[in-house]
MIPATOR-516503 format. One record per atom (N, C-alpha, C): residue in one letter; x, z, y. Coordinates in steps of 0.2 Angstrom, whole numbers, plus 5000, padded with zeros to 4 digits. Example, Ala and Ser with C-alpha at 12.3 -4.5 7.8 and 13.67 -1.06 7.14 Angstrom:
// residues 2
A506650394972A506250394978A506650394984S506450354989S506850364995S506450395000
This chain:
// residues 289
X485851814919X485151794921X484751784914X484251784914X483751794908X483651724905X483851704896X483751674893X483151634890X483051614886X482451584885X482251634882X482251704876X481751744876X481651794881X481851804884X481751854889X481151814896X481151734894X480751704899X480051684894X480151674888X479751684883X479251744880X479451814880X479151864883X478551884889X479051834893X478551844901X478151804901X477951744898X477751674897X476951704890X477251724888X476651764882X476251834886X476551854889X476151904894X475651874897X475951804901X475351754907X475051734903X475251724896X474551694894X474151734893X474251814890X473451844889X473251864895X473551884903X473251904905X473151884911X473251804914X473351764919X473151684917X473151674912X472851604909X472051594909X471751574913X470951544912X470751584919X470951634922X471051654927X471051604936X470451634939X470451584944X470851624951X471351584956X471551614960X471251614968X471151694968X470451684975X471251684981X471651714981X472051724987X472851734986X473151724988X473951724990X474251734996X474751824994X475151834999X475751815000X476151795003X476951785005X477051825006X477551875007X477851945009X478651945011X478551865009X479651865008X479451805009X479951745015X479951695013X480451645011X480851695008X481451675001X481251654999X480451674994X480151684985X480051634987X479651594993X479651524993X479851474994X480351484995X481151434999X481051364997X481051364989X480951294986X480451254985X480051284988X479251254992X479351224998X479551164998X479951145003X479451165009X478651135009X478051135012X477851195017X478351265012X478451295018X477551335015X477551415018X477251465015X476451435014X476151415021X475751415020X475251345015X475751305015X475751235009X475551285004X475951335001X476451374995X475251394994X475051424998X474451474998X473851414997X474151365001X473251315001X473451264995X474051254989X473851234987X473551284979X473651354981X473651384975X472651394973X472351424982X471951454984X471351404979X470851434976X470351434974X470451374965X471051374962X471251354957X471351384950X471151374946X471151404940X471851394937X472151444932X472651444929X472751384923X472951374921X473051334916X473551394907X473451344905X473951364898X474851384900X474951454900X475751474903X476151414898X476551384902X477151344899X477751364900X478351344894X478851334895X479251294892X480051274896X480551234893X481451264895X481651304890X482051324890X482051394895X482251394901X482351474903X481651454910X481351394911X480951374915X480251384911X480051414919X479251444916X478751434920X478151394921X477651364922X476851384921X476451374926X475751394926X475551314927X475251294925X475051224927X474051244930X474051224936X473351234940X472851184935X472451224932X471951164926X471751104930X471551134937X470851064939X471451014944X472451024945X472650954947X473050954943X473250924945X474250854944X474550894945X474750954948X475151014949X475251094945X475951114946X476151194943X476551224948X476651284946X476551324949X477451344945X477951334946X478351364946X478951414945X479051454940X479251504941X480251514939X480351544945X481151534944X481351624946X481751634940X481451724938X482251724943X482751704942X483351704944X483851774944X483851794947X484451874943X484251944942X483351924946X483052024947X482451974947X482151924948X481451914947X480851954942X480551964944X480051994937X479151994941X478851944935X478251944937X477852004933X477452044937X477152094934X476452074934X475952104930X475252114929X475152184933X474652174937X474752274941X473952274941X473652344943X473252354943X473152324951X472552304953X472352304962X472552344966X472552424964X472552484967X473352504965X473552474964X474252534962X474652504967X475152554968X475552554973X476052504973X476152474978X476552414981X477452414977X477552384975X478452394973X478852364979X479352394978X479952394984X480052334985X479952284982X480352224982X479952154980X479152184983X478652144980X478652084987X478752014983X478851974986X478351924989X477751924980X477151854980X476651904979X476051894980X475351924978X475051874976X474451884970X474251824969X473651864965X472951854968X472351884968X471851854964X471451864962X470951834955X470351844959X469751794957X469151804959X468751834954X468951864950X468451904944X468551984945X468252014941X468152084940X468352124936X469152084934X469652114928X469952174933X470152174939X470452224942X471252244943X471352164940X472252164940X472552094943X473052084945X473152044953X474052034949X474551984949X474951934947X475551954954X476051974951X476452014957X477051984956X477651964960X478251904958X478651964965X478951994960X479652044963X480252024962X480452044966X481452004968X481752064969X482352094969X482652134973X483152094977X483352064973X484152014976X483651944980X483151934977X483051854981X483051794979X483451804973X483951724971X483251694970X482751714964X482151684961X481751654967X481051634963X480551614968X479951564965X479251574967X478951534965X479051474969X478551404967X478651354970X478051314966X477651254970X476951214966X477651134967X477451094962X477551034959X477050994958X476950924959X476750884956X477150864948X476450864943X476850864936X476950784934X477050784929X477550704924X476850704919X476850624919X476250634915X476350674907X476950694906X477050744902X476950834902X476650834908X476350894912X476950944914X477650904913X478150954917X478250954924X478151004926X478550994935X478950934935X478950904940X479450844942X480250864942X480150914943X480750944946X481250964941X481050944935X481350994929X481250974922X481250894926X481050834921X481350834916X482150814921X482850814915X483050864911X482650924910X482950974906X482650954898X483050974894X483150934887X482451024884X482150974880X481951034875X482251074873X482051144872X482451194869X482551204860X482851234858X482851244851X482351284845X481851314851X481251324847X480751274846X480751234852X480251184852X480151124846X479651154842X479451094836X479751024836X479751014842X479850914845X480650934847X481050974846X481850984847X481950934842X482250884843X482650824840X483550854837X483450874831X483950894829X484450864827X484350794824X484650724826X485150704830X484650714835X484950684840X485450734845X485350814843X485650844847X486350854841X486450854835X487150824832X487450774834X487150734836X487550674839X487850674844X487350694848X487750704855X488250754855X488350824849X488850854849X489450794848X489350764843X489950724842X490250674846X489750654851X490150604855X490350634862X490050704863X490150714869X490950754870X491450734875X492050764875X492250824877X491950874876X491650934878X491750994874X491851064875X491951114869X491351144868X491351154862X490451204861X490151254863X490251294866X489951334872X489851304877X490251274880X490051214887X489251174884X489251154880X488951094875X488151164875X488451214871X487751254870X487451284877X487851274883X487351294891X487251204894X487451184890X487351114896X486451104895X486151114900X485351134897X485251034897X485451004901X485350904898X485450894891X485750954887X485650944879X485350984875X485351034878X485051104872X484651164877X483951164880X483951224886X483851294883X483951324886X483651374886X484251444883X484851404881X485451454878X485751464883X485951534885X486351554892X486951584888X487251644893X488051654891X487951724887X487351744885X487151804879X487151774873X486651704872X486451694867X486951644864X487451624867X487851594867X488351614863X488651664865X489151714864X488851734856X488251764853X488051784850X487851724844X487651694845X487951614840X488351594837X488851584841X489451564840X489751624836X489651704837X489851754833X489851734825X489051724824X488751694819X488951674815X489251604819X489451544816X490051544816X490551594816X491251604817X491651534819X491251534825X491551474829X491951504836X492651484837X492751504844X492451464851X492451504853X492151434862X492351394864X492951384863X493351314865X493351264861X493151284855X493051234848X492751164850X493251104851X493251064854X492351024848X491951004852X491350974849X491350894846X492050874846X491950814843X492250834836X492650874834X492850904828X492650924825X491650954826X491250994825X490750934817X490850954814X490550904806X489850924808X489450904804X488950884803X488550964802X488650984795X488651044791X488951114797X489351094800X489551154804X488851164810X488751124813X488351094819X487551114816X487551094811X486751134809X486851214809X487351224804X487451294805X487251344811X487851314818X487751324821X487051344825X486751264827X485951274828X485551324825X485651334818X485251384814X485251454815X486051464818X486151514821X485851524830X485951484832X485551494839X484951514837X484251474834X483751494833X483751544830X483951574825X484051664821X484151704827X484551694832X484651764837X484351764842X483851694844X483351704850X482851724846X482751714837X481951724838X482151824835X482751804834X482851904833X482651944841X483051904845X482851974852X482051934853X481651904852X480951864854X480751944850X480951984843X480552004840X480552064843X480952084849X481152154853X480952144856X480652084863X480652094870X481252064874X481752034868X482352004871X482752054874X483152034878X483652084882X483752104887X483752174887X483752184894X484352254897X484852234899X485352294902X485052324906X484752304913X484552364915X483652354916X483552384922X482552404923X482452344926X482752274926X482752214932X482452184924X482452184919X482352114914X481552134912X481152134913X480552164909X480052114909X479652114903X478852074902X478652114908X477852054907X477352074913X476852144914X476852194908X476752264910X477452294910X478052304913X478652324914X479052334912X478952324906X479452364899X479852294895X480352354896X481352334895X481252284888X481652244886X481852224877X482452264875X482452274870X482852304866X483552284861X483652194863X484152164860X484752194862X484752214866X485352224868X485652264861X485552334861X485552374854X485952314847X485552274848X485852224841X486252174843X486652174851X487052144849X487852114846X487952084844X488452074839X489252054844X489052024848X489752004852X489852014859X489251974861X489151994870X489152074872X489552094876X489852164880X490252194876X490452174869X490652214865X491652234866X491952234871X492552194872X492852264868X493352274864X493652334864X493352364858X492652324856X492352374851X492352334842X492452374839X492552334831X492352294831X492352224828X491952174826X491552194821X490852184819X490452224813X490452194808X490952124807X491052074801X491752124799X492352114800X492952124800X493152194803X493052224806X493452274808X493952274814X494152194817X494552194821X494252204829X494552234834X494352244839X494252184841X493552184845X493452114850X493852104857X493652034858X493952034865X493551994869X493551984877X493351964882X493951924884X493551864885X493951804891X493851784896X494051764903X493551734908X493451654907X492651654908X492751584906X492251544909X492451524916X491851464920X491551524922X492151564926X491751634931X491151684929X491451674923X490951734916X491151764913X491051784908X491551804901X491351754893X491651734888X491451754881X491951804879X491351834875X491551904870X491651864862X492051874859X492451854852X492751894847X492851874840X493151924839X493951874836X494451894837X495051854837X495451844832X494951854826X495051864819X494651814817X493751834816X493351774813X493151734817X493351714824X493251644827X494151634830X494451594828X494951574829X495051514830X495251504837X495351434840X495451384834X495351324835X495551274832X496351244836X496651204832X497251184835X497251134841X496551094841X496451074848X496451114854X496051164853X495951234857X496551254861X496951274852X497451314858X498151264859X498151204860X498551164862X498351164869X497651144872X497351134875X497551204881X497651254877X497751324882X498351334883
């Protein structure tokens, strides 16, 4: 599923080309996209109908349009094949085109939300007088965000009885790190994924963080990542982090530190990729295994 650059990408798109933009009409075409609208499609249409877009927002891998003139946003939840595109009015319909979402100006380009799989979907919210969806209250700042409490997310490492990979996707502490940028971190930081986080010092735990921010604003400077033609910004084109990356998919192949072949584990019906040389359990870890 796509990370915080990959959602940060699409998020920078809406803003040049959907932000200040007022919306004259909304199709439904699927009514999966709008599942979590509980109100049901045509709620979904009259509370969009005749509202201006606000400033694109995000928090961690969640991605929001807020409507300037109410208390409400517009939702977006990209989920495994989601992708919002920018199209012209006239161009041909895609396979899998789920939402349409029409302008009242004379730009000549129309806000298109494709799914192939379905999981994604938009959905409107009343916001927190903080201007997040309600829905998505609980989710902790991400590690880009200036107001990222660094403090307090070292502590929580230390008190929480938890290993560090768990710790790095639990988005109630840190959002927006999934099982790429994770994996890729932690290479970094020659840290293994079980490395228990109460045993985590002070000095390791920055490190770490410093490494998570270095590798999202590395693929942010690419377009993020994209394996196949399902991950693209809002003119349609792929990121290229893939190319750089260091640990993730890499099972079998040299570590680029060391020379040792890497390895794949399954972990919480995933994988982490490692290298079995420069991240080596701690003795908690593999007593624990």
């Amino acid at each position: 599923m796509p990370e915080l650059p990959e959602v940060e990408v699409v998020r920078r798109g809406l803003q040049h080309w959907v932000s200040g933009r007022t919306i004259a009409d909304v199709q439904v075409l699927h009514p999966r996209a709008v599942r979590r609208h509980l109100a049901g499609a045509e709620d979904f249409r009259a509370r969009l109908r005749g509202h201006s877009v606000g400033i694109a927002r995000r928090r961690g891998k969640y991605l929001w349009l807020p409507l300037a003139d109410t208390g409400s946003s517009v939702l977006g939840h990209l989920g495994m094949s989601g992708q919002l595109l920018v199209q012209p009015e006239d161009a041909e319909d895609e396979k899998h085109l789920r939402i349409r979402l029409r302008f009242d100006d004379s730009i000549g380009t129309e806000l298109r939300f494709v799914d192939q799989r379905t999981f994604g979907g938009l959905s409107v919210h009343d916001n927190t007088p903080d201007g997040l969806p309600e829905v998505i209250a609980h989710i902790a700042r991400d590690p880009l965000d200036p107001a990222f409490d660094d403090d307090a997310f070292h502590t929580a490492l230390r008190l929480r009885r938890t290993t560090v990979k768990r710790a790095l996707l639990d988005q109630s502490l840190i959002s927006g790190v999934g099982n790429i940028y994770a994996d890729e971190a932690l290479w970094r930081a020659r840290l293994h994924y079980e490395r228990p986080t109460a045993g985590l010092g002070r000095p390791r735990s920055v490190e770490l963080l410093g490494h998570v921010r270095d590798v999202m604003n590395a693929a942010l400077a690419v377009g993020g990542t994209s394996f196949d033609s399902l991950y693209v910004n809002v003119n349609g084109e792929s990121g290229y982090f893939d190319r750089s990356l260091d640990a993730y998919g890499r099972e079998d192949e040299p570590c680029r530190r060391c020379g040792t072949l890497m390895r794949r584990s399954p972990w919480m019906n995933r994988s982490s990729y490692y290298c079995p040389r420069c991240q080596r359990p701690s003795r908690a870890a593999r007593a624990a295994s």
